[in-house]
C-alpha positions in Angstrom: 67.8 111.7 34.0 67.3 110.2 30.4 67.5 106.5 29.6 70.8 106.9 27.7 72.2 108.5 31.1 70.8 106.0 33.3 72.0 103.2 31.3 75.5 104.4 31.6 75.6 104.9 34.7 74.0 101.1 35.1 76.8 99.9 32.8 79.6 101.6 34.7 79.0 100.7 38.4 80.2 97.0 37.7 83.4 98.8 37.0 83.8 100.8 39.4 82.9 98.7 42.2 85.2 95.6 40.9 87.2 96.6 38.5 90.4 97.4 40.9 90.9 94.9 44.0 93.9 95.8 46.1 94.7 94.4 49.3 95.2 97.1 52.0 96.7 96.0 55.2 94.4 97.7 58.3 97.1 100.1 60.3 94.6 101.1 62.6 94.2 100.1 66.3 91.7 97.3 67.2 88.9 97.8 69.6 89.3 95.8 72.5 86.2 93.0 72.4 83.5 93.9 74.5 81.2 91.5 76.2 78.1 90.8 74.1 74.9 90.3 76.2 71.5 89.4 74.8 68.1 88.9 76.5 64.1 89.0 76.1 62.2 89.0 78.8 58.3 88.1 79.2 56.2 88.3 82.4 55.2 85.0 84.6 59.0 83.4 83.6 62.3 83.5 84.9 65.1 85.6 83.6 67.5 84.0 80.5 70.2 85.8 78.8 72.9 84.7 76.7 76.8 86.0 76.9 79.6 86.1 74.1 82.2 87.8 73.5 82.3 90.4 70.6 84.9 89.9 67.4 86.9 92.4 65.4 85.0 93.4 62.0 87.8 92.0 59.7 87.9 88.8 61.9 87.1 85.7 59.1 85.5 83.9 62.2 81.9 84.1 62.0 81.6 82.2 65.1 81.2 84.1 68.5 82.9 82.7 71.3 80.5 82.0 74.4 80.9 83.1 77.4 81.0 80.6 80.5 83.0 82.0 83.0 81.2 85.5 83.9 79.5 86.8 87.0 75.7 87.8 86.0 73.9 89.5 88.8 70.0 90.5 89.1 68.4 93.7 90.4 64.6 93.4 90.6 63.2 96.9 91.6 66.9 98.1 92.8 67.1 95.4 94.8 69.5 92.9 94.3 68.3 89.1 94.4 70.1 86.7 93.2 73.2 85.4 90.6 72.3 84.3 87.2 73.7 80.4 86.7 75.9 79.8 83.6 74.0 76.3 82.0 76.7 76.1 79.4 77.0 77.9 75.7 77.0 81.1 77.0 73.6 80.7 78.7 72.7 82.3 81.9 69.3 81.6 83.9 68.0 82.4 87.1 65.2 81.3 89.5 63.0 84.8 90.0 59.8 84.6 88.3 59.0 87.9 86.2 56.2 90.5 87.0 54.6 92.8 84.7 55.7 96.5 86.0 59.3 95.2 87.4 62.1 97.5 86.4 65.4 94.8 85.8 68.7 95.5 85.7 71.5 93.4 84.9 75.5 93.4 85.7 77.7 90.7 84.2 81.8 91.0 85.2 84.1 88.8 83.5 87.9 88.8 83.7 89.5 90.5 80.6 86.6 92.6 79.8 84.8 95.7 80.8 81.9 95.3 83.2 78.6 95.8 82.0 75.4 96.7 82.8 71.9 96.8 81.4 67.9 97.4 82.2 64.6 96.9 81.1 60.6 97.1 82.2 58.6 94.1 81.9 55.3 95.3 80.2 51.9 94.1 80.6 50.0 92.9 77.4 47.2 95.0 75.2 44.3 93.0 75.6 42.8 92.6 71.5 39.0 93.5 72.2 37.8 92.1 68.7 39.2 91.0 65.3 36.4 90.1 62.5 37.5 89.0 59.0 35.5 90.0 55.6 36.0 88.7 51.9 37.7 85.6 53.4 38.8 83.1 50.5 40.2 80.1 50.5 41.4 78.6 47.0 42.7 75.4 46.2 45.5 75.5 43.5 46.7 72.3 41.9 50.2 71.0 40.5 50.5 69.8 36.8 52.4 67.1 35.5 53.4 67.0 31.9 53.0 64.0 29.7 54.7 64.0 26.0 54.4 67.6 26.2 50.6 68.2 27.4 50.1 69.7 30.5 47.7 67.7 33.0 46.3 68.7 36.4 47.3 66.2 39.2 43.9 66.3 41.3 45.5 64.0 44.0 46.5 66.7 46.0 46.6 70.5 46.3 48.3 73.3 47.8 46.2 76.5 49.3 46.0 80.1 49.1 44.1 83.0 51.1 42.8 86.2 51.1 40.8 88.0 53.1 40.9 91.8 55.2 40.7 91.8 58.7 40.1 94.5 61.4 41.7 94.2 64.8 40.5 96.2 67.6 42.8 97.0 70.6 42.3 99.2 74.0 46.1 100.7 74.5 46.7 101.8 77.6 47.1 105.2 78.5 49.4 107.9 79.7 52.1 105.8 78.9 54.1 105.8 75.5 53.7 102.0 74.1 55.2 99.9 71.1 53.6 97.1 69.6 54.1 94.3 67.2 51.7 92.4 64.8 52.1 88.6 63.8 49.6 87.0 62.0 48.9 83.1 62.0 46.9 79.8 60.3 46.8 76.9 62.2 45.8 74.0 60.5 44.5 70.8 62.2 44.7 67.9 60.5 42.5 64.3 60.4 45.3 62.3 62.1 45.6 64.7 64.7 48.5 66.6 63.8 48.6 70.2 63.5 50.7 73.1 61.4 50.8 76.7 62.4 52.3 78.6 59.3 53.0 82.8 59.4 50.8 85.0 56.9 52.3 87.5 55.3 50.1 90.9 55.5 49.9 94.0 53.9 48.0 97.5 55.4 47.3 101.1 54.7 47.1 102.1 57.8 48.5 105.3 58.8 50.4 103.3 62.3 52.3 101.2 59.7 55.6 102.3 57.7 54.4 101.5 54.0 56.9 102.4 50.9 56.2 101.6 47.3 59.1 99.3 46.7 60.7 100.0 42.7 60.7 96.2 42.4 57.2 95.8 43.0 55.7 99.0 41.4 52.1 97.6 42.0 52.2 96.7 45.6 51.7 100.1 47.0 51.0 98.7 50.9 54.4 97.1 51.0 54.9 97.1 54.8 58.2 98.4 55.8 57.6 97.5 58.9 55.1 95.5 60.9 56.2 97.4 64.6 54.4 100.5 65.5 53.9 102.7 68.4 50.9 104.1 69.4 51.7 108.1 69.2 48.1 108.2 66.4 46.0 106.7 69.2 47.6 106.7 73.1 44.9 105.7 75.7 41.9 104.8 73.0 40.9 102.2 71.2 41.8 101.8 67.8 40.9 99.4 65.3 43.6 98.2 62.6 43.3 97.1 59.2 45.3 94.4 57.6 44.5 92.6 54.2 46.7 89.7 52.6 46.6 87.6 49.7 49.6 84.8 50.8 50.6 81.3 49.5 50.3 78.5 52.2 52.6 75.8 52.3 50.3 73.0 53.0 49.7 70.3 51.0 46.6 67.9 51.0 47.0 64.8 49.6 50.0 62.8 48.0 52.7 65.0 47.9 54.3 65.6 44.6 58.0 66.4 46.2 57.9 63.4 48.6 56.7 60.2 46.8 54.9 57.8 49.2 54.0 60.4 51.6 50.3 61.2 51.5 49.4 64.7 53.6 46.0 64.1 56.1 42.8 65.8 55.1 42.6 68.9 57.0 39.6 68.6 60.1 39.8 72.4 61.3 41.9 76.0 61.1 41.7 79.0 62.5 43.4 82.4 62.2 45.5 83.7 65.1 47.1 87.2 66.0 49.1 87.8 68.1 49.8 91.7 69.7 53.0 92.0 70.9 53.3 94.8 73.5 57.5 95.5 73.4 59.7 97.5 75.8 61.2 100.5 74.0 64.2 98.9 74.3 63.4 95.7 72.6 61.3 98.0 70.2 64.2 100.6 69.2 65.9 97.1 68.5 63.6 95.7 66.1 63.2 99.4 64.4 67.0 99.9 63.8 67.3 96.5 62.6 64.7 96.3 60.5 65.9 99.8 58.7 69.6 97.9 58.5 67.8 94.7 56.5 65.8 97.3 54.1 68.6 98.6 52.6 68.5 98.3 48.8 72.0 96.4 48.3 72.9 98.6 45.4 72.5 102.1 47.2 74.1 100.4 50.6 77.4 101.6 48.8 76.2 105.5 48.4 74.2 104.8 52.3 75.2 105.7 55.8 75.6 102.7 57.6 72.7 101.9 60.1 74.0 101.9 63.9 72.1 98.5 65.0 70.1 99.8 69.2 71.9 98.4 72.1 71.2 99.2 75.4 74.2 97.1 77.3 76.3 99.8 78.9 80.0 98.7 78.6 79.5 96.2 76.0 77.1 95.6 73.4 73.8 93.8 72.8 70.0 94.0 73.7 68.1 93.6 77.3 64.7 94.1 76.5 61.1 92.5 77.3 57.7 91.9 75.4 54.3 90.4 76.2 51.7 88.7 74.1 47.9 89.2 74.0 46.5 86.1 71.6 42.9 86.2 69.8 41.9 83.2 67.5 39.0 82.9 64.8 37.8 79.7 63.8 37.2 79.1 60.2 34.8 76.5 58.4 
């Protein structure tokens, strides 16, 4: 495709998308609303899920309507034990605590709806055997005020930014098929005793990671598609991952430019921590087929199948699924 071509087509797709508007009334039968139930699940904590009832696509009403008045039951190993108690806005809770290895199962009945049903294993966490930083820096950038013209560095406070690589070794578990989930943390503690824990954005080669080299950013050739993975490179062993980043912080240190009057403590200590999310399939087919759904390039989303979001509620729609955390920290100087 030669530039002339490619800058015909650019100048064409305005047109064609929004050139002609007409109104078409829809002639087509509407689906009857579906109960809507939603629920994560974590070992050594009782069960919580929410209810609402689903809307028509063309509906203007972005609001869901909650659910109040439904009968939520809970199986625990094919066992039934108890109901679920409605606590208002479409919130259900109940009183069994969670054990890693329990299969769950849920029915909900309502009147005007289809019963539904859905189920769920609570998984045990990956412990993180070890996680060692190298190259870690830590630079202080400054904010400039302007005078007649002149640019001049305001010393009184600053803002920071990091980079360093990390490797994270975990054991996974074998002869089971396991999905995971990688979050990555600072936590700052500050003079006055407060403290501010602020997500780092990462970046990896890796093989267990989706990377794509994104057109906007032709340079960034680790851009992470996705930060969920399964373990189908390294089931039963230990692997270690890789993970680099090079992210803007925002916390300030002294007077703050956007707040005058408000001076930010001296930070006293910080320390980087990960977190390994082990995920049901469940809550992990939900995360993947979302996450596909928000990568769509807006343009091509018009010549793109659309992207069925995972739901596991028989009879209705929505998620049941569960996830458990392993935490390591690493103090920094």
């Amino acid at each position: 495709m030669n530039a002339r071509f490619f800058l015909y087509i650019l100048l064409i797709l305005p047109v064609f998308f929004f050139s002609c508007e007409k109104e078409i009334k829809f002639n087509g039968d509407e689906i009857k609303n579906k109960l809507v139930l939603n629920g994560l699940l974590s070992p050594d904590s009782t069960v919580k899920i929410n209810l609402t009832e689903s809307r028509f696509f063309l509906d203007d009403n972005e609001i869901f309507k909650n659910i109040n008045n439904a009968k939520v039951d809970l199986w625990v190993n094919g066992n039934k034990t108890s109901n679920l108690s409605n606590t208002g806005e479409g919130n259900y809770i109940g009183t069994y605590i969670l054990k890693t290895g329990d299969n769950i199962r849920i029915t909900a009945s309502c009147d005007g709806f289809d019963p539904i049903e859905c189920s769920t294993g609570i998984v045990s966490p990956t412990p993180i055997i070890s996680a060692d930083t190298i190259n870690y820096k830590e630079n202080r950038s400054y904010y400039y005020q302007y005078e007649k013209g002149t640019a001049i560095i305001d010393s009184s406070s600053y803002y920071m930014t990091i980079n360093f690589e990390m490797f994270i070794t975990l054991k996974d578990p074998k002869d089971i098929s396991n999905y995971y989930s990688l979050n990555l943390y600072l936590k700052y503690y500050f003079s006055n005793g407060d403290s501010l824990l602020l997500p780092v954005r990462y970046q990896s080669d890796d093989l267990v990671f989706q990377t794509r080299n994104d057109p906007a950013f032709p340079d960034d050739e680790d851009y992470l598609k996705s930060t969920v993975f399964n373990d189908e490179l390294f089931n039963g062993k230990e692997y270690k991952l890789k993970i680099k980043t090079n992210s803007w912080l925002g916390v300030n240190v002294g007077e703050n430019p956007f707040d005058p009057g408000f001076v930010n403590q001296e930070i006293a200590g910080k320390e980087i921590i990960i977190e390994l999310q082990s995920l049901s399939f469940e809550y992990y087919m939900y995360q993947k087929t979302l996450e596909a759904h928000s990568n769509l390039n807006n343009l091509m989303e018009y010549f793109s199948e659309p992207i069925q979001i995972y739901s596991n509620v028989k009879g209705g729609i929505g998620i049941l699924g569960s996830y458990s955390n392993s935490l390591y920290s690493i103090p920094l100087k």
